[in-house]
Each structure stands twice: as structure tokens, then as C-alpha cells.
C-alpha positions as CSV (number, residue, x, y, z in Angstrom):
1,X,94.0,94.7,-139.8
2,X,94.1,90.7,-139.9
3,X,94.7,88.6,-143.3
4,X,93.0,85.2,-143.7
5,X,94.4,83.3,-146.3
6,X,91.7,80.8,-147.7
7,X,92.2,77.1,-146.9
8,X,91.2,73.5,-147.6
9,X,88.3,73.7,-145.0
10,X,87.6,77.2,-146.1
11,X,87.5,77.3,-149.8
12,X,83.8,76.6,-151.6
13,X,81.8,79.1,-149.4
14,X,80.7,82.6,-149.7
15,X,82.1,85.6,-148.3
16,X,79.6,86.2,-145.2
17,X,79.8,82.6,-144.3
18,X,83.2,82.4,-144.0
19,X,82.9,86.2,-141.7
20,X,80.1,85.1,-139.4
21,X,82.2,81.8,-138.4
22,X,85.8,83.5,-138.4
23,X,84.7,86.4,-136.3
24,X,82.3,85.3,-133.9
25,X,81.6,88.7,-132.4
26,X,80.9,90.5,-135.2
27,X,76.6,91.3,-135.9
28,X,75.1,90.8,-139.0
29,X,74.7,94.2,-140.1
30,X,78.0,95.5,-138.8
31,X,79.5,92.5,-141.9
32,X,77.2,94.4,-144.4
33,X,78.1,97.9,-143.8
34,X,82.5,96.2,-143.3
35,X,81.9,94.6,-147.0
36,X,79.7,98.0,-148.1
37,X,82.6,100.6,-147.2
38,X,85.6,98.3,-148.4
39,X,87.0,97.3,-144.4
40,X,86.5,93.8,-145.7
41,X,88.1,92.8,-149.2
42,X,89.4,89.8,-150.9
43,X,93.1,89.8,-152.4
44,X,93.0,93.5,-151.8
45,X,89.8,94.1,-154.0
46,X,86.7,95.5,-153.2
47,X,84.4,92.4,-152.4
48,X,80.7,91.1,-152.1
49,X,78.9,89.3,-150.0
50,X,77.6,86.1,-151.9
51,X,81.4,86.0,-153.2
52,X,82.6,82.6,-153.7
53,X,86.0,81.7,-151.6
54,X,88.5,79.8,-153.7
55,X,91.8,78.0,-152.2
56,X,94.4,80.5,-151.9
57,X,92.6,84.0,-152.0
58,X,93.4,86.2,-148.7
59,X,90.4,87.8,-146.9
60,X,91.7,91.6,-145.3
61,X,89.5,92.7,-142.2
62,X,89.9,96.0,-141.4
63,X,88.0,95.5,-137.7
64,X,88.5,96.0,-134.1
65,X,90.5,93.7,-132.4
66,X,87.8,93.1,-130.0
67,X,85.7,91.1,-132.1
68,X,88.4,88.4,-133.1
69,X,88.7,87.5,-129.2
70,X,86.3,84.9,-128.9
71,X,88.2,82.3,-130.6
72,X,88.4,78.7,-129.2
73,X,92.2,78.1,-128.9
74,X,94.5,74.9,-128.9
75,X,95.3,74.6,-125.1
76,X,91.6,75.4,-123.6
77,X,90.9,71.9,-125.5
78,X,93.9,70.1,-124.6
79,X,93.3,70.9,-120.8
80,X,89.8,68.6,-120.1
81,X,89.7,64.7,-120.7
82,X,86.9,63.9,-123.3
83,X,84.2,62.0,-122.5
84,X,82.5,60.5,-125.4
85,X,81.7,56.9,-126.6
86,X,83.0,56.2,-130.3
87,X,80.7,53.9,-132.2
88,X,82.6,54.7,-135.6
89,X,85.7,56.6,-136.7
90,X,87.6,57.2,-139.7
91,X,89.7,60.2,-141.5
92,X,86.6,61.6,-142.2
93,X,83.8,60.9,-140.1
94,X,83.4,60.2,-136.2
95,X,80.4,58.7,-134.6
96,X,79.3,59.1,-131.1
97,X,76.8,57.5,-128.9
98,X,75.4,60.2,-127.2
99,X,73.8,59.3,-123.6
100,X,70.6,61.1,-122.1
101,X,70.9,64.1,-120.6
102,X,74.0,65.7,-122.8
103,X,73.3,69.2,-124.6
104,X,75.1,68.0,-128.0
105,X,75.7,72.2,-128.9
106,X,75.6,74.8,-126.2
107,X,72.1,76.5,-126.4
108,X,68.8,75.4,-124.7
109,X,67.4,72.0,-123.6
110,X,66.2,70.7,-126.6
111,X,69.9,70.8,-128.4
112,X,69.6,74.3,-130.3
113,X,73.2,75.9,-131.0
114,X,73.7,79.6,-130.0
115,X,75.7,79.9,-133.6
116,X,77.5,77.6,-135.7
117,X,80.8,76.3,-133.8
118,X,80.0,78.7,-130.9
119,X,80.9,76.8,-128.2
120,X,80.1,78.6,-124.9
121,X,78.9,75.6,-122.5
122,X,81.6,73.7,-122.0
123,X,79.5,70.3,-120.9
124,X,78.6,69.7,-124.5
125,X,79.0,66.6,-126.6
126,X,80.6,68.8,-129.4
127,X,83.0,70.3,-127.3
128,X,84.1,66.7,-125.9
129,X,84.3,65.9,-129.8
130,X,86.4,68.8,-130.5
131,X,89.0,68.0,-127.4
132,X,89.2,64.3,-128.6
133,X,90.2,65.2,-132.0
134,X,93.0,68.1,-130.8
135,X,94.7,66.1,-128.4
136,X,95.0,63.0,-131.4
137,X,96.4,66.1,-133.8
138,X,93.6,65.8,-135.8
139,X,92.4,69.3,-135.2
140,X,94.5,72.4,-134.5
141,X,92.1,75.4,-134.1
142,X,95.2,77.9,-134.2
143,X,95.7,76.9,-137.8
144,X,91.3,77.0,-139.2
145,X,90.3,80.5,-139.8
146,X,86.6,79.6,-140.4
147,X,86.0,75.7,-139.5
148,X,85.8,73.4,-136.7
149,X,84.8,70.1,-136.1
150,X,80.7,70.0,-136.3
151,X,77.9,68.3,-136.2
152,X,76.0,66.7,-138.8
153,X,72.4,65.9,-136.9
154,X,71.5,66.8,-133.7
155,X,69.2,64.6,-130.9
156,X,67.5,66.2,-128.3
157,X,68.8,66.6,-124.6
158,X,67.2,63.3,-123.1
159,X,67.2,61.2,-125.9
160,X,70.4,59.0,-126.1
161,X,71.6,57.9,-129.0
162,X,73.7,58.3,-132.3
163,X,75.2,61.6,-133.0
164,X,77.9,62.2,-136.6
165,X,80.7,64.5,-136.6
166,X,83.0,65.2,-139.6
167,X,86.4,66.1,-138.6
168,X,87.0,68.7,-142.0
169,X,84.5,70.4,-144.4
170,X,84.3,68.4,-147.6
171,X,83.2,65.4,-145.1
172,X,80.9,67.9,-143.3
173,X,79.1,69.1,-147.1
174,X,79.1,65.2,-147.9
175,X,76.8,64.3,-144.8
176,X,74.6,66.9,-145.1
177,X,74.0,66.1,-148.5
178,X,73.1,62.6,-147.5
179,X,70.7,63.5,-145.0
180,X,69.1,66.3,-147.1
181,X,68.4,63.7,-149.2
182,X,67.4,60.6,-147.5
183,X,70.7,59.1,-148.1
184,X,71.4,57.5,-144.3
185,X,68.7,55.8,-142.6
186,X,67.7,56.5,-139.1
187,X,66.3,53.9,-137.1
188,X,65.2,54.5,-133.3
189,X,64.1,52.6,-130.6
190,X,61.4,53.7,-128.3
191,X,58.6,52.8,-125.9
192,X,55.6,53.7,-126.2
193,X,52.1,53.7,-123.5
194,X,49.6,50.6,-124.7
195,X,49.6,48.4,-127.7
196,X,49.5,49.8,-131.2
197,X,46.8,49.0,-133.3
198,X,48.7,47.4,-136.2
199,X,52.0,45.7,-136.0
200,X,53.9,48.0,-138.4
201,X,52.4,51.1,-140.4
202,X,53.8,53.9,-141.9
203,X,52.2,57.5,-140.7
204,X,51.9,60.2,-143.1
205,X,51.2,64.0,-141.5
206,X,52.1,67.4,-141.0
207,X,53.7,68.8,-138.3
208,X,53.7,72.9,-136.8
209,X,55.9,74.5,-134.4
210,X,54.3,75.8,-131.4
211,X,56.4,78.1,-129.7
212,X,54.5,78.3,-126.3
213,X,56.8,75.9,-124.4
214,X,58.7,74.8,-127.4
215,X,56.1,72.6,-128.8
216,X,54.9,71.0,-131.8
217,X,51.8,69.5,-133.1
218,X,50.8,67.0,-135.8
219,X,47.6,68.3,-138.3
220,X,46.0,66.0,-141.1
221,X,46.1,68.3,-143.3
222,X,48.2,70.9,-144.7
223,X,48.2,74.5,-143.4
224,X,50.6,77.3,-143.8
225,X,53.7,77.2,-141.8
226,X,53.5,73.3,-141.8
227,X,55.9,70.7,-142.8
228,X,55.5,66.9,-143.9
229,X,56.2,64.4,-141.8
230,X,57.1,60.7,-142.1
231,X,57.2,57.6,-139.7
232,X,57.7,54.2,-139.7
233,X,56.8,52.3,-137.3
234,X,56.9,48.0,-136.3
235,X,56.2,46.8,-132.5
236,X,58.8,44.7,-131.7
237,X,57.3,43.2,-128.4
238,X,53.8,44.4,-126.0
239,X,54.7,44.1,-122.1
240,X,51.1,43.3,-121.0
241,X,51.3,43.8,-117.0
242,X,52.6,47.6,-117.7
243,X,50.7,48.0,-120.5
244,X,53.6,49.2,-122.9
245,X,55.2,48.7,-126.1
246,X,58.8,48.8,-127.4
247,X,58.5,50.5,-130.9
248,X,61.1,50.3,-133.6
249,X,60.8,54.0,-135.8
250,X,62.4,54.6,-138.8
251,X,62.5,58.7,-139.7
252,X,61.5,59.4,-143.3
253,X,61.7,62.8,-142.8
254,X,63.6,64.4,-139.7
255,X,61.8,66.8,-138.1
256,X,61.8,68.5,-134.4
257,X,59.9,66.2,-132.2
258,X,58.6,64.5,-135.1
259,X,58.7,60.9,-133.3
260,X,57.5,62.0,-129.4
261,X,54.5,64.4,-131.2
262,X,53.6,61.8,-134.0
263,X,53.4,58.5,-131.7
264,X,51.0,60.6,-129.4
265,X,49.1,61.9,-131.9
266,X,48.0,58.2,-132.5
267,X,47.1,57.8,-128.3
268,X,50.9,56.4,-128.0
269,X,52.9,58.6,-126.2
270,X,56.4,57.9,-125.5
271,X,57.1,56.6,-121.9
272,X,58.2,59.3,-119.6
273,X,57.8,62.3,-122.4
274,X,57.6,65.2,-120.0
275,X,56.0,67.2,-123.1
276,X,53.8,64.6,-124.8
277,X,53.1,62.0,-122.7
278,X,50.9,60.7,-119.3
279,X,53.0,62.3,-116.7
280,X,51.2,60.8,-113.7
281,X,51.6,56.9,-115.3
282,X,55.4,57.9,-116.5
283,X,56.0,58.6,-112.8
284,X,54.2,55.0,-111.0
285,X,56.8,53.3,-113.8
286,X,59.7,55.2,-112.7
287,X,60.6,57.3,-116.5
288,X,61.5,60.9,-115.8
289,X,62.6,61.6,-119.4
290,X,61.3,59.8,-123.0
291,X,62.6,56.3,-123.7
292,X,63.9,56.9,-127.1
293,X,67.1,56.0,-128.6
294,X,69.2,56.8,-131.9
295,X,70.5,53.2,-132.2
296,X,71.4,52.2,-135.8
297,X,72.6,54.1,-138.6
298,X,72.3,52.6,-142.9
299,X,75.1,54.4,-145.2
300,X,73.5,54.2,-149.0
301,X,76.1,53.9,-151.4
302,X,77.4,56.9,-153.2
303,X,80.7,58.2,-154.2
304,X,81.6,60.9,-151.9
305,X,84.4,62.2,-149.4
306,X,82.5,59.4,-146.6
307,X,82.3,56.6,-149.7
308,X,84.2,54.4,-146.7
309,X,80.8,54.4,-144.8
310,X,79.3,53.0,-148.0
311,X,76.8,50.1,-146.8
312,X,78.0,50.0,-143.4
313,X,75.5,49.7,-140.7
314,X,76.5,51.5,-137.7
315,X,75.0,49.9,-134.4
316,X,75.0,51.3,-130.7
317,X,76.0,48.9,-128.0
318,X,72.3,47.4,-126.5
319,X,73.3,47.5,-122.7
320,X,73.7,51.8,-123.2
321,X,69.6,51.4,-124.2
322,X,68.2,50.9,-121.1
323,X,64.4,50.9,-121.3
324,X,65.5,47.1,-122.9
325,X,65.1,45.8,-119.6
326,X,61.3,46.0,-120.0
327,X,61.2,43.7,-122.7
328,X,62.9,39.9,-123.5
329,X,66.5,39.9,-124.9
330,X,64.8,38.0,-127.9
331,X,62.8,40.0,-128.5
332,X,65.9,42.3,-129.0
333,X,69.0,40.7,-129.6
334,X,68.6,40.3,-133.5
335,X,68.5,43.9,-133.9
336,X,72.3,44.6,-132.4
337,X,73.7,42.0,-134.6
């Protein structure tokens, strides 16, 4: 039998949240049937599922051992040196720039975690995060039952860009909040085949997940299964002798792929967008992977656990965006200020 007794970081959530991220091992229906016949109870009382946790109250498993074992422990994290690139960092919050080519959760190529705070690929932006944040004290996995540091949004594999951590839960249920609704703008930078036909619009679709080679598409109209989705866009400069345009997007709505699969909807593909884009042209310019680029961040103000981020505007450093080189630095250089 093991005791949890509920902390800070795990009081405010139900029963068979705090289960699935204390004991990693343990299926879904095995929980149900532990809660069902009493081998899981809180303060020694028969329990249920949608329970809320409160600070203070002990949690008694009565599981195998075998199932607690695939916990991520103090020293495994204080053995590698972390390789990330802060942009912002407080009590609270850190912010990294993420470059191309880093999984930010273990899982497939397009960023998708194999569970929450499962960490099995070690080459991860999160786990980096996780390291950082142990060997400054900040973090002490032998002392969370249910939390780690996590991320808030997630990029995909190739694009670089800003990625936000929070370092305890109330911080973690603060950003999410924001996000969910519309509460941090997201501005990207990409660039895109040809010249778009008006200087800034704002396209208004739907979008459908494909999952034949993990695929979306965009629809004009609204079908079952399909989503909304929201971009702004404004050309920021047309490089006539390779025909291409660097693109400033701002996401209204956040959705997977939304800005490759919308900006080729419109004839527009993203330079080197294996999935989306003209593969043979990509190649003669030298772009194996979609020039796109998380690179500014707008905190609305609210009063919350992250109130410090409160009108900042959070700002990558231009010479990590490297498709820039395309374009004039003045066409540029106001955006980074």
C-alpha cells in the first residue's frame, strides 16, 4: 500500500486525474475497477472518481508495486546539462525559444505527448525544462506525487519558435485559462511561395483532421467533425527574384496545422512544408522543413497567479529566425524591438 498526502500542486483536481499522473503504469480501467472495489480511498473512505482533491487529504492505493516504477526521479535529471534558450523566466512561468527540429513532448513528429508528464524520449524540450528547473532547486520530483513541470502550448517538430512552461500548477491552470480564451496573443513569422493578393486580410474557415498521413484540410463551410479556424495575416516584404513572401500570422484560434494548411489553401504554401507545400521549388531554394516561427508573445492584463506577465511582450532573438536572410533587415528590424 502507498499513501499520498494531497499537496499545493495537487489539491483542486479530481480523483482519476490525480491517479493517471501519479501512477503512470496503471490503465484506465484497471483505476475504475481500484476506485469500484475500495483498493483506492481517500482519508481511509470509500472514494469516487470525479472526487474533488483538497490540501491535506491522503490518497491510499492498495496496488502492485509494479506500477509505481516508472517515476522520473531527482538524480536521472541532475545527470544531463540542459539545453534550452530562456526568453523569459519568473517564479511562475519560463519561456523557451524552441529551435527546429526539437520534439517538445516525447511522442511522434508533429509534437504529440505519449501521456501527460510521460517523459520517455529523453531529447525533448520538456525534459531539458524539467533538468533546468531541478538542478536550480526549483523542482524536486521526489517530493510531487501528481505534477511536474509542463507545457502550456505545444509547436510542431520543425517549427522553431516560442514554447511556455509553468514551473507549479496554479501557474499551469492560469495559462491555460489564458489561451482557452484568447488571452495571449500569438504572432508568427513565416514565408510563404508568391505574393499575396492583399497586403493584410483576415481568413475565416474550417479546418478537418485527416488522419491518412496526419493531415488536415481547410473547408468553406461547416461539416461535422470540423473546427473554426482563424488567421491573420500582413506581408511584411515580396522577394521578387524567388518569388516569395515573408508573412507575419497572428492565430485567432490555435489549431493543428492551422497556419501551413490555411496559407495553402489560399495557393500560398509555406516554403519548404514537406506536407503542404511545392516540394520540387522548396528543394531548388534549399528549405527542407517549413519556414515558420513562434516569435512574439502579448500577455492581456488579468489578475492571476502569471499577473507579472501582465502587458509584457515577449520577443525571440531575430538572428535564431533564419529564413530572415531572404528579406531586408528593414523590413524586419522594427518587429524585434
Amino acid at each position: 500500500m502507498r499513501e499520498f498526502t494531497i499537496n499545493a500542486n495537487d489539491a483542486g483536481q479530481r480523483l482519476d486525474k490525480f491517479i493517471l499522473k501519479t501512477v503512470k503504469g496503471m490503465p484506465i480501467s484497471l483505476m475504475y475497477k481500484a476506485i469500484r472495489t475500495k483498493k483506492i480511498k481517500v482519508n481511509r473512505k470509500r472514494a469516487e472518481q470525479k472526487q474533488m482533491l483538497n490540501l491535506g487529504d491522503t490518497v491510499q492505493m492498495f496496488l502492485s508495486e509494479d506500477l509505481f516504477s516508472n517515476k522520473i526521479t531527482d538524480n536521472e535529471l541532475l545527470t544531463i546539462k540542459p539545453q534550452i534558450d530562456i526568453v523569459y523566466e519568473d517564479e511562475n512561468v519560463l519561456i523557451c525559444d524552441k529551435a527546429p527540429g526539437i520534439l517538445v513532448h516525447s511522442g511522434d513528429g508533429d509534437g504529440k505527448t505519449s501521456g501527460d508528464g510521460d517523459i520517455k524520449d529523453r531529447n525533448t524540450l520538456i525534459y531539458h525544462i524539467q533538468a533546468y528547473l531541478v538542478q536550480k532547486g526549483e523542482y524536486k520530483p521526489n517530493e510531487e506525487n501528481s505534477f511536474a513541470p509542463a507545457l502550456c502550448n505545444r509547436i510542431d517538430r520543425n517549427t522553431g519558435g516560442m514554447v511556455i512552461s509553468a514551473k507549479n500548477a496554479p501557474s499551469l491552470r492560469a495559462v491555460n485559462e489564458r489561451i482557452k480564451n484568447n488571452e495571449i496573443t500569438k504572432k508568427y513569422l513565416c514565408v510563404v511561395h508568391g505574393r499575396l493578393p492583399k497586403k493584410t486580410d483576415t481568413l475565416c474557415d474550417f479546418l478537418i483532421k485527416d488522419q491518412r498521413g496526419n493531415l488536415v484540410k481547410v473547408l468553406k463551410k461547416q461539416v461535422n467533425g470540423a473546427k473554426e479556424i482563424i488567421t491573420k495575416y500582413t506581408e511584411l516584404e515580396y522577394n521578387k527574384s524567388k518569388d516569395i513572401s515573408l508573412v507575419e500570422i497572428e492565430l485567432v484560434t490555435g489549431r493543428t496545422h492551422q497556419i501551413r494548411a490555411h496559407m495553402a489553401s489560399i495557393g500560398h504554401a509555406l516554403l519548404g512544408d514537406g506536407k503542404y507545400g511545392k516540394i520540387e521549388l522548396d528543394k531548388k531554394l534549399g528549405y527542407k522543413h517549413q519556414a515558420l516561427y513562434s516569435y512574439k508573445l502579448l500577455f492581456k492584463k488579468k489578475n492571476d497567479e502569471i499577473s507579472a506577465l501582465n502587458n509584457k511582450e515577449i520577443v525571440v532573438n531575430s538572428s535564431n529566425v533564419y529564413f530572415l536572410r531572404e528579406f531586408s533587415e528593414k523590413s524586419v528590424e522594427w518587429l524585434f524591438k
